[in-house]
C-alpha positions as CSV (number, residue, x, y, z in Angstrom):
1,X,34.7,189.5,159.5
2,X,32.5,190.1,156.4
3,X,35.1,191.3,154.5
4,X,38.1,188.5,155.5
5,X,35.2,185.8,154.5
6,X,35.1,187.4,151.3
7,X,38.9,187.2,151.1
8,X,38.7,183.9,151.4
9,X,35.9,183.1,149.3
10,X,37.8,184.6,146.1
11,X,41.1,182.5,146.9
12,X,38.9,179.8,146.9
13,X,37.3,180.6,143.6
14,X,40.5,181.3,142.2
15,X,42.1,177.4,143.1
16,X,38.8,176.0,141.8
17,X,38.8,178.0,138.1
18,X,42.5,176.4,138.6
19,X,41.4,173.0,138.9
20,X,38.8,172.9,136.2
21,X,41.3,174.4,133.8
22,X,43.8,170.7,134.5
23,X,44.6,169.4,131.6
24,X,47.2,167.3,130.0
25,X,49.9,169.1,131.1
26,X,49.5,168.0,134.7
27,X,49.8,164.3,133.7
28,X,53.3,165.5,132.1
29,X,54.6,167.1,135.1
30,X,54.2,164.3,137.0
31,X,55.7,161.7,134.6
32,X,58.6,164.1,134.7
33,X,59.2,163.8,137.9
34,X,58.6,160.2,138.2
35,X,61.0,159.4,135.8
36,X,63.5,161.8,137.5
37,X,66.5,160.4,138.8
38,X,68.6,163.0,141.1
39,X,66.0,165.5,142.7
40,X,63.3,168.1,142.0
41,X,65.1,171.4,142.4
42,X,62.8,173.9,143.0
43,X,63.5,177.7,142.3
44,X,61.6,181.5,142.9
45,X,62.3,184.8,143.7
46,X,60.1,186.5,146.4
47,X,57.2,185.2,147.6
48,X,57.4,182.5,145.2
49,X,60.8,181.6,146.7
50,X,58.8,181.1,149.9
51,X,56.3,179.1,148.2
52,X,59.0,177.0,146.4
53,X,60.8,176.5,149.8
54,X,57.5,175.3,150.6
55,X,56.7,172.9,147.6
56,X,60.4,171.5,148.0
57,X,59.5,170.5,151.6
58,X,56.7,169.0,150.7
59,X,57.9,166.6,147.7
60,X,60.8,165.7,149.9
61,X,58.6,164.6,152.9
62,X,56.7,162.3,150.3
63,X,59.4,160.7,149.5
64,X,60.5,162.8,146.2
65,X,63.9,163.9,146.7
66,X,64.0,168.0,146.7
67,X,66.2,171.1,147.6
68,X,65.4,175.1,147.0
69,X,68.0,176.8,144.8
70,X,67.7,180.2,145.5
71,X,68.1,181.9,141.6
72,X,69.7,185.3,142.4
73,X,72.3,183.1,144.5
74,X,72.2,180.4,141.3
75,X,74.3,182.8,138.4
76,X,76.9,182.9,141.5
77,X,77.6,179.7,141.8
78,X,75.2,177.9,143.1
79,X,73.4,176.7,139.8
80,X,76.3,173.9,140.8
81,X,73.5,172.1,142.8
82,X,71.7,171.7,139.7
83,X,73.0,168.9,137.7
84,X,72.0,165.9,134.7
85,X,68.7,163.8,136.0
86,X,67.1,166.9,138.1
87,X,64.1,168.5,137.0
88,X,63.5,172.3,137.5
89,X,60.5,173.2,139.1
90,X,60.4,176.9,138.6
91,X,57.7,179.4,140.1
92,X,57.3,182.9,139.0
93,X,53.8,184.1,138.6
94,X,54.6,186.9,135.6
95,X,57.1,184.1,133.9
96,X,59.6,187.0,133.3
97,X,61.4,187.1,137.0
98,X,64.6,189.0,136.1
99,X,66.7,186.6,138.5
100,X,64.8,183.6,137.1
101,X,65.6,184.1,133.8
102,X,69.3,184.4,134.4
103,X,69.2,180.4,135.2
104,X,67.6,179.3,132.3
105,X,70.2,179.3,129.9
106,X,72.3,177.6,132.1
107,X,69.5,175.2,133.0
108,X,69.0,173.9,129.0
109,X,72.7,173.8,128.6
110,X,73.1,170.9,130.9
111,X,69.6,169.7,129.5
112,X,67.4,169.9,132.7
113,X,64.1,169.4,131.8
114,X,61.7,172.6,133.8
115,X,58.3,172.4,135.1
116,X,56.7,176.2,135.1
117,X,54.1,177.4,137.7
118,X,53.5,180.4,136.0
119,X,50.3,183.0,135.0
120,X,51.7,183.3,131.6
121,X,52.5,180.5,129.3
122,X,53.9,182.9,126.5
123,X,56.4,184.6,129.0
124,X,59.8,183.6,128.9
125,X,59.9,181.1,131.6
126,X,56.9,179.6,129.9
127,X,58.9,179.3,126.6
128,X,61.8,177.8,128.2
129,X,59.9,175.1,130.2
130,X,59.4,171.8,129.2
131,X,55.9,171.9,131.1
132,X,54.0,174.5,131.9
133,X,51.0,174.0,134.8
134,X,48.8,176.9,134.8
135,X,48.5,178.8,137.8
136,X,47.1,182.4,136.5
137,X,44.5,184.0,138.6
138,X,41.8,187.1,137.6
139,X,43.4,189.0,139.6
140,X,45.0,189.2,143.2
141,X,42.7,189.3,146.4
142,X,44.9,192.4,147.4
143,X,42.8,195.2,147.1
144,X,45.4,197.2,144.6
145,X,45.5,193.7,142.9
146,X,49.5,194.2,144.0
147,X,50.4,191.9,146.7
148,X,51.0,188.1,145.2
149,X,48.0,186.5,147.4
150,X,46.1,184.6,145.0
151,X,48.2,183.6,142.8
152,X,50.7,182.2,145.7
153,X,47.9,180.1,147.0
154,X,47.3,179.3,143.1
155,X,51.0,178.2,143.3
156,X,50.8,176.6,146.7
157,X,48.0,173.9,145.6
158,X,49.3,173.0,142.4
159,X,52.1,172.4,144.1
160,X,50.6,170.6,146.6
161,X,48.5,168.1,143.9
162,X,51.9,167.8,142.0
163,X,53.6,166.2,145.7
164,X,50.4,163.9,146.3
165,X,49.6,162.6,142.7
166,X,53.2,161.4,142.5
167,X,53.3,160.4,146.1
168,X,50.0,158.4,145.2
169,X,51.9,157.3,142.4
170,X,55.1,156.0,144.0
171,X,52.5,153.8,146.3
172,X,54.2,156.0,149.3
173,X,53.5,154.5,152.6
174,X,52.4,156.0,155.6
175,X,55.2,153.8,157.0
176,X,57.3,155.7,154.3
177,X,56.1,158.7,155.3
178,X,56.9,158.0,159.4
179,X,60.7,157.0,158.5
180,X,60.8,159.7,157.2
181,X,59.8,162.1,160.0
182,X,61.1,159.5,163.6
183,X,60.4,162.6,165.4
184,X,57.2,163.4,164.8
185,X,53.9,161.4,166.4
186,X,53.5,159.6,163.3
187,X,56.8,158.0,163.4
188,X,57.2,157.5,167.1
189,X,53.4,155.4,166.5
190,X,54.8,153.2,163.7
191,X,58.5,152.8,164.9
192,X,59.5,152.8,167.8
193,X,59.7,149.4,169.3
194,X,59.1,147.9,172.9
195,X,62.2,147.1,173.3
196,X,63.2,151.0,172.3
197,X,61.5,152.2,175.5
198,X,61.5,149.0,177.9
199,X,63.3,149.6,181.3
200,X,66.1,147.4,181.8
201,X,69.2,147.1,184.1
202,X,69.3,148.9,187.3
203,X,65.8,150.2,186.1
204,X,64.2,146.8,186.5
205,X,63.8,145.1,189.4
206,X,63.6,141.1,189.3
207,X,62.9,139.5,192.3
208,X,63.0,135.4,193.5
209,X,60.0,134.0,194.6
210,X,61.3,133.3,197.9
211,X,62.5,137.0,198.5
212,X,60.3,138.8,201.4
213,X,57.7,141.3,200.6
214,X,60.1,143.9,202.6
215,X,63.0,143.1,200.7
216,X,60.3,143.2,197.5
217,X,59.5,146.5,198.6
218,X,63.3,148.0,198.6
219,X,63.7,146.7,195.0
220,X,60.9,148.4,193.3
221,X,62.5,151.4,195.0
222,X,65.5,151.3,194.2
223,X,64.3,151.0,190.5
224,X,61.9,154.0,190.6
225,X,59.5,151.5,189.4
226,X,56.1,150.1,190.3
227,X,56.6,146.5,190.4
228,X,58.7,143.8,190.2
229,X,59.2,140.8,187.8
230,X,59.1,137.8,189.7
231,X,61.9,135.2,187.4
232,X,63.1,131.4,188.6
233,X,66.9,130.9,188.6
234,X,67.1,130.6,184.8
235,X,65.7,134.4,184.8
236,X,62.0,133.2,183.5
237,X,58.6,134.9,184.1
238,X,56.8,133.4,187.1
239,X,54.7,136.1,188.2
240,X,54.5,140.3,188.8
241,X,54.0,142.1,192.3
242,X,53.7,145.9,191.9
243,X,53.5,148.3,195.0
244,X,49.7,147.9,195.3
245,X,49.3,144.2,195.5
246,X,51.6,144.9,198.0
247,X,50.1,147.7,199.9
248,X,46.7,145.2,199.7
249,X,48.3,142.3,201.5
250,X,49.5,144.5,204.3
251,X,45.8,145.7,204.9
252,X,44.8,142.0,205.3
253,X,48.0,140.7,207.1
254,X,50.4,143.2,208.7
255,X,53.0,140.6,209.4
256,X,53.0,140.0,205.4
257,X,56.3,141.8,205.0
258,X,58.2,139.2,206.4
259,X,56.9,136.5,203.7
260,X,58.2,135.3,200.6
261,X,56.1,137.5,197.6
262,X,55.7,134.0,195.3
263,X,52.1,133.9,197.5
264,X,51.2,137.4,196.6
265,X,52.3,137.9,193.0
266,X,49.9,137.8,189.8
267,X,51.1,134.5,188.2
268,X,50.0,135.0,184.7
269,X,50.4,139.2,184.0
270,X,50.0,140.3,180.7
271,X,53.1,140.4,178.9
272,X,54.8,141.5,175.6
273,X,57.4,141.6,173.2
274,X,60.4,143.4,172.4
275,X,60.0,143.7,168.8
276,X,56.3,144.8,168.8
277,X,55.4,148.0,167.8
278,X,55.1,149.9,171.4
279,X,51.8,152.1,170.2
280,X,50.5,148.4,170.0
281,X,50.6,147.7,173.6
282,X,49.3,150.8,174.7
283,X,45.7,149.7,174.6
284,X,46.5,146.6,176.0
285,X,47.7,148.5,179.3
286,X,44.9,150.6,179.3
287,X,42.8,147.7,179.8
288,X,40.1,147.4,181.3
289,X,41.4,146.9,183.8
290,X,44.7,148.8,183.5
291,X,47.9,148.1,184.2
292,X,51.2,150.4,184.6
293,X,53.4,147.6,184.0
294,X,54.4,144.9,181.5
295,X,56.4,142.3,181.7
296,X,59.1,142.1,177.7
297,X,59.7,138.3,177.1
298,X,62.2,136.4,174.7
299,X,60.8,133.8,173.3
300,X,61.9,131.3,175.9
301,X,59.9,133.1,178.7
302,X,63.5,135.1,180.1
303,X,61.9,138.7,180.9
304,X,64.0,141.1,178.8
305,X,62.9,144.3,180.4
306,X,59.9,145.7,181.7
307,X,57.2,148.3,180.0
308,X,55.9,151.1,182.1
309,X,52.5,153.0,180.5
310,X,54.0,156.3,182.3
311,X,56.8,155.9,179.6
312,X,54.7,155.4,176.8
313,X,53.1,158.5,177.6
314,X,56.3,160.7,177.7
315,X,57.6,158.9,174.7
316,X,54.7,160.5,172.6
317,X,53.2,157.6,171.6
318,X,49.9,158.9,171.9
């Protein structure tokens, strides 16, 4: 435990001689790629290829357009995905990766401007770059000072500050960030609608005020639901009976099944829109006091669907 705290510790120490050594050049790597107009292509062999995969992820979650060109696939054929208005984000720790520098001739011929994360500014990536960032570490936490550790969490974080200063820059949204990911909790939060998860059709069941409680009964069933909209002829919200109002009127008044459910509905439920944000009305359900259901309005009062807080739930919203 000791010792794996002491691992950590040195990373640590490594990113933060990083940091203080920032300079000018960081400033320049991100105006690069603000002013870039196709995407950042990002590029590595090894673990730095992982870490590039990683870094491209990133920008392009941030709303930086991004891909990972592989170098050692790049000189056979695939430097085709590299093209006028990219920028080159090249990784390679010792700035003289053998598959790397196969690229870069290619690379200045069509005049795409490179960002280096290297340990060596006078290697020959760094002498090909446009912009070097400094990510050199001491030495690797790997006991034989072998394994790339240090300097790929080096890597890692500056490319990590590169993403997030120009995502800062871009004035990137979280709302930006959720279209971005729809499937994720985030974007279900701050997308999807009411109307996207409202029950409708043969899931809803509308009901006349005159229709018997019995008859009420059969038509929450047969919509698996847990109430019933109560509409006038023009299809208009007067009122919401759920199974339990229900279930309380028959302990008062066991003959209540055979009258109309006008007299036992909630006149004024809580209701909502189809085009509000459906995270929105999730604290309004909860109450206090809570409700399972919620009646979706037009404008004009005509109920639209029906909200269920047991859907909400299994859509992720929370």
């Amino acid at each position: 435990m000791a010792y794996a705290r002491e691992v950590i510790a040195q990373e640590a120490a490594a990113l933060a001689a990083m940091g203080a050594r920032l300079d000018e050049a960081f400033a320049r790597a991100v105006a690069l790629v603000l002013a870039c107009d196709g995407r950042v292509v990002t590029t590595g062999m090894g673990k730095s290829g992982a870490v590039a995969r990683k870094i491209a992820g990133t920008l392009a979650s941030t709303g930086t357009p991004s891909l990972f060109l592989h170098p050692a696939e790049g000189v056979h054929g695939d430097l085709g995905m590299v093209s006028t208005g990219d920028v080159l984000l090249a990784l390679s720790n010792s700035g003289d990766t053998e598959e790397l520098n196969a690229i870069l001739p290619a690379i200045a011929r069509i005049q795409v401007p490179i960002i280096a994360l290297t340990g060596h500014a006078d290697s020959s990536l760094g002498r090909a770059a446009t912009v070097v960032l400094d990510t050199g570490v001491e030495r690797e936490v790997c006991p034989f000072n072998l394994a790339p550790t240090s300097s790929t969490t080096a890597q890692m974080a500056m490319g990590d500050a590169l993403a997030i200063v120009v995502m800062e820059r871009r004035q990137f949204t979280s709302e930006d960030y959720a279209r971005l990911h729809p499937r994720g909790a985030l974007g279900r939060r701050l997308l999807l609608t009411v109307g996207d998860v409202m029950r409708t059709g043969d899931s809803l069941a509308a009901v006349p005020p005159e229709l018997l409680l019995k008859d009420v009964l059969f038509a929450i069933t047969r919509a698996h639901a847990g109430a019933a909209v109560v509409v006038d002829p023009d299809g208009r919200l007067v009122g919401l009976i759920c199974d339990g109002d229900i279930r309380r009127t028959l302990l008062e008044d066991e003959d209540a099944l055979r009258k109309p459910c006008g007299a036992h509905m909630t006149p004024h439920p809580r209701t909502t829109l189809p085009d509000r944000l459906a995270a929105e009305t999730l604290p309004v359900m909860q109450g206090p006091p809570q409700i399972s259901e919620m009646p979706v309005l037009a404008p004009d009062g005509t109920v639209l669907g029906i909200l269920n807080l047991k859907d909400l739930l299994q859509a992720g919203i929370v």
